[in-house]
N, C-alpha and C positions, 0 to 999 in steps of 0.2 A: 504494500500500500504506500502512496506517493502524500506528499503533504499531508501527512497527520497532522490535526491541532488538538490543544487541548479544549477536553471538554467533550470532546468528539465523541459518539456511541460506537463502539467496531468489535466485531465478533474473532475471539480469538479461540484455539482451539484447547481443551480441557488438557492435552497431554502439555502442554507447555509449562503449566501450574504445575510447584513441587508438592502443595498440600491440598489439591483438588483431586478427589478420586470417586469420586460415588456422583457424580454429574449423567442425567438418564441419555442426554444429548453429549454431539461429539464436538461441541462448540458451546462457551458462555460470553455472553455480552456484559462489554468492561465501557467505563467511561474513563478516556482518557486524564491523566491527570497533570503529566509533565511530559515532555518532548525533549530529546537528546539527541543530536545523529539519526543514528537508526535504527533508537531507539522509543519504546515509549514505558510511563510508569502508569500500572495499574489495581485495582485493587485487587487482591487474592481470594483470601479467609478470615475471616474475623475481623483482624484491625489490623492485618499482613498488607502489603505491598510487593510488586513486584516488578522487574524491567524486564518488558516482550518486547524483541525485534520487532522493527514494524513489517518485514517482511511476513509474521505467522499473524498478521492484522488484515483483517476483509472487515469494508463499510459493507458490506451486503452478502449476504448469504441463501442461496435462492437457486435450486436447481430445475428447470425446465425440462423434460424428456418426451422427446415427440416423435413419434411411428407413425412416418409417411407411406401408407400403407398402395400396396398394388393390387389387391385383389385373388392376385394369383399365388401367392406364398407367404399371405399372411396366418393361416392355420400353422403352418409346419416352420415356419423360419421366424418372419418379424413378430409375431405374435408370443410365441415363446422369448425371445430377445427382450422384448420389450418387457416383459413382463417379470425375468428374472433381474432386471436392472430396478424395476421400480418396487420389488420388495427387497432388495439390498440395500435402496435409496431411504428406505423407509427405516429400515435399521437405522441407518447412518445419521439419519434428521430427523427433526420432527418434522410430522404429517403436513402441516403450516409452510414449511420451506418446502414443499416436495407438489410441482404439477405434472400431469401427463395427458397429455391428449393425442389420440388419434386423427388422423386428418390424412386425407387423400385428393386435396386441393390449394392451389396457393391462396386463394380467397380466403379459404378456413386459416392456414396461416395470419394471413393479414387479422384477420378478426383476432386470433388468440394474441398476436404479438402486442398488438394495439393496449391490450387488456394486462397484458401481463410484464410487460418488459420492463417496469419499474422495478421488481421484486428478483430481478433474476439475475445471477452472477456466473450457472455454469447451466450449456446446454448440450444435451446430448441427441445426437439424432440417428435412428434407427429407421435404414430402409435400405434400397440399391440404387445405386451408386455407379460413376464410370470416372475417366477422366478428366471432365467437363461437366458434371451431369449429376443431375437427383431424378430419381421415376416417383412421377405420381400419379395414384390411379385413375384419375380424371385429369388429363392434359398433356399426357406423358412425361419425355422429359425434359426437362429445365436445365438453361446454363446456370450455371455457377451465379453471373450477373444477374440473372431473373431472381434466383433465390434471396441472395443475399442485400439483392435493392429492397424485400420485403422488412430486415433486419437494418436498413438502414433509416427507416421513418422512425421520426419522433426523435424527441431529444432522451439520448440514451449513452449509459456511460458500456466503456467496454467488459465484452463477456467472454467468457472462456467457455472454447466450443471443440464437442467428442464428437468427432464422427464414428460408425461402426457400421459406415457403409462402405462397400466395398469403393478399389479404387479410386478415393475421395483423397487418397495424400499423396498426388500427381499434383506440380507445379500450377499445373493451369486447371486445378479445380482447391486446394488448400493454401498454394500461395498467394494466388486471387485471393482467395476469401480474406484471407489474413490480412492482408492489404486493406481493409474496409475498417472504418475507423473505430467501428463497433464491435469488431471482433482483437479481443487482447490476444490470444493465439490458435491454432486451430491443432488437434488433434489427430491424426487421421491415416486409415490403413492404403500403407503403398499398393499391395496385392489384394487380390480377392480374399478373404479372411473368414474361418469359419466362425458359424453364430457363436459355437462356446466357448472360442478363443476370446469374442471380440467382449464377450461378455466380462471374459475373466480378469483381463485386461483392462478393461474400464473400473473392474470394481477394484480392481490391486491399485490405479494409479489414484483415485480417490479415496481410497484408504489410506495409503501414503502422504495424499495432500489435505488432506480433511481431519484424520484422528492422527498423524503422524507429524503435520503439522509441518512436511519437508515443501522444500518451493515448489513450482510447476516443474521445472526442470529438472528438477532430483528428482520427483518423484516419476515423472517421466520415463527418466532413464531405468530408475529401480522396477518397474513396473513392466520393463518391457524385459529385462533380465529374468522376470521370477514367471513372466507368462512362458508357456510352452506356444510358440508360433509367434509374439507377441512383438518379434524383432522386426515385423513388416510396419509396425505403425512409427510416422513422423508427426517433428513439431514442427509449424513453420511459426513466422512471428512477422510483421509487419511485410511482409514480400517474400522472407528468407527462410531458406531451410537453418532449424537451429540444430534439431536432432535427429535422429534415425541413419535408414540408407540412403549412399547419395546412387 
């Protein structure tokens, strides 16, 4: 997190606390108190205190998960995908931080985005995937630029976005997107990637980043080390490849 002030409300994660352990969520909200570097002071336990980087600091915590569904393999593929992601998600957060919608149109996009893009800091999106391209079941598929112009309305701060479609961490479908000023980095499998890898993968690298409290990057790379196939997924970040294969 960038320009912390004090006073500020920002959610930080419970494993960082040395005397917080019985917290039902994987995240507690601190009011900042003092500001050093990069650093901040917060309160603890009791009448404790503490100094958290501001790097394990989120103004907002808010995951969005949406299954762009096709019709044709939603029973057997996105359907299970989706659905192992959003009781993991649920683990992980309260029900409050945690949307999911189904949608098979960019229209329906538009509507939900409109509704919801204040409260949300990571999205995950579950469908097929190419190159270039998103499939939806009403309109087929979409450039990268069609998608992403729907995430660019409204005044909105930047989000961190998983893809688990396939072929979506090609240059000219994740470094596009990353490039949009709404998007902080994009996630995304180079190869075609199976549902249970992409699953496992997404819940390892949010478990790392979320209760583990490591940056995107670490937990990135940790995440793709402890998947079995998980070596296919890239980070890009404002136009550039940061991690993965080149």
């Amino acid at each position: 997190m960038k320009d912390a002030t004090v006073g500020e409300m920002v959610f930080i994660p419970t494993s960082k606390f040395k005397d917080i352990s019985d917290q039902p969520s994987s995240f507690v909200c601190r009011s900042i108190r003092a500001h050093q570097g990069r650093k901040v002071l917060v309160d603890s336990s009791g009448n404790n205190e503490e100094w958290i980087a501001t790097s394990m600091c989120h103004r907002n915590i808010g995951v969005l998960l949406l299954t762009i569904g096709d019709f044709d393999t939603e029973r057997h593929l996105l359907n299970p995908l989706s659905k192992s992601m959003l009781h993991y998600l649920r683990l992980l957060l309260p029900d409050e931080f945690v949307k999911h919608f189904h949608l098979r149109t960019t229209e329906e996009l538009k509507f939900i985005w409109e509704r919801e893009h204040a409260v949300i800091s990571h999205i995950v999106l579950v469908g097929h995937g190419s190159e270039a391209a998103l499939k939806f079941g009403v309109g087929g598929w979409k450039a990268v630029e069609e998608f992403f112009g729907v995430f660019q309305e409204g005044d909105t701060t930047p989000k961190n976005f998983i893809s688990l479609c396939c072929e979506t961490g090609f240059k000219s479908f994740a470094g596009v997107a990353s490039s949009y000023n709404v998007c902080e980095r994009m996630i995304a499998p180079f190869h075609s990637v199976h549902g249970a890898i992409a699953s496992q993968f997404a819940q390892s690298f949010l478990n790392l980043h979320m209760i583990e409290g490591q940056t995107a990057n670490t937990a990135f790379g940790n995440a793709r080390r402890r998947t079995t196939g998980g070596a296919s997924f890239r980070l890009w970040r404002n136009g550039e490849l940061v991690a993965g294969p080149r």
